[in-house]
C-alpha positions in Angstrom: 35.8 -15.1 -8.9 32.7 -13.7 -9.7 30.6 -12.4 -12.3 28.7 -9.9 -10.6 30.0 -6.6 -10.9 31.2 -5.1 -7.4 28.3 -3.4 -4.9 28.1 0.4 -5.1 28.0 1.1 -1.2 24.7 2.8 -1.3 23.0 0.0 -3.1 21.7 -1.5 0.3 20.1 1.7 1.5 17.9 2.5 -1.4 17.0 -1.0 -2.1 15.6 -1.2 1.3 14.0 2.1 0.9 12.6 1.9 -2.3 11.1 -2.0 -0.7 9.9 0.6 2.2 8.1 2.8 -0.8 6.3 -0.6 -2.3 5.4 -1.7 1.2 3.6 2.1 2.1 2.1 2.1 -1.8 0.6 -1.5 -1.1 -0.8 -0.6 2.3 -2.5 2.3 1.4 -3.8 1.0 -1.7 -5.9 -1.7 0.6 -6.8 1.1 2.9 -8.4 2.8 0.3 -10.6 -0.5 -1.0 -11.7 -0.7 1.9 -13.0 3.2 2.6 -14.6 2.2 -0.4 -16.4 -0.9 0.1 -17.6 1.1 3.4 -18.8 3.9 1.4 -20.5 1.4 -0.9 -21.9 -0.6 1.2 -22.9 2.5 3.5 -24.9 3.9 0.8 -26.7 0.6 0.0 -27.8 0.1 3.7 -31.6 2.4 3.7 -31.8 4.6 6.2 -34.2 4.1 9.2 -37.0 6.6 9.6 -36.6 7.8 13.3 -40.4 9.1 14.0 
């Protein structure tokens, strides 16, 4: 016997779900660094005069 309590039979779905939810959060998190080290770095680069 065991002395874990029994498994409610949703317990699997929103585990998975709610791992699927971190995953997304994480991924755009880094998407968004890196817009903004673009941006930054895009605004640090000067501009060439074309003349």
């Amino acid at each position: 016997m065991t002395d874990k309590p029994p498994a409610k039979p949703g317990a699997d779905k929103t585990m998975t779900r709610e791992e699927r939810l971190a995953a997304a959060l994480r991924e755009n998190l880094r998407r968004r660094k890196v817009q903004s080290r673009e941006r930054e770095d895009a605004t640090d680069v000067p501009v060439a005069e074309t003349e």
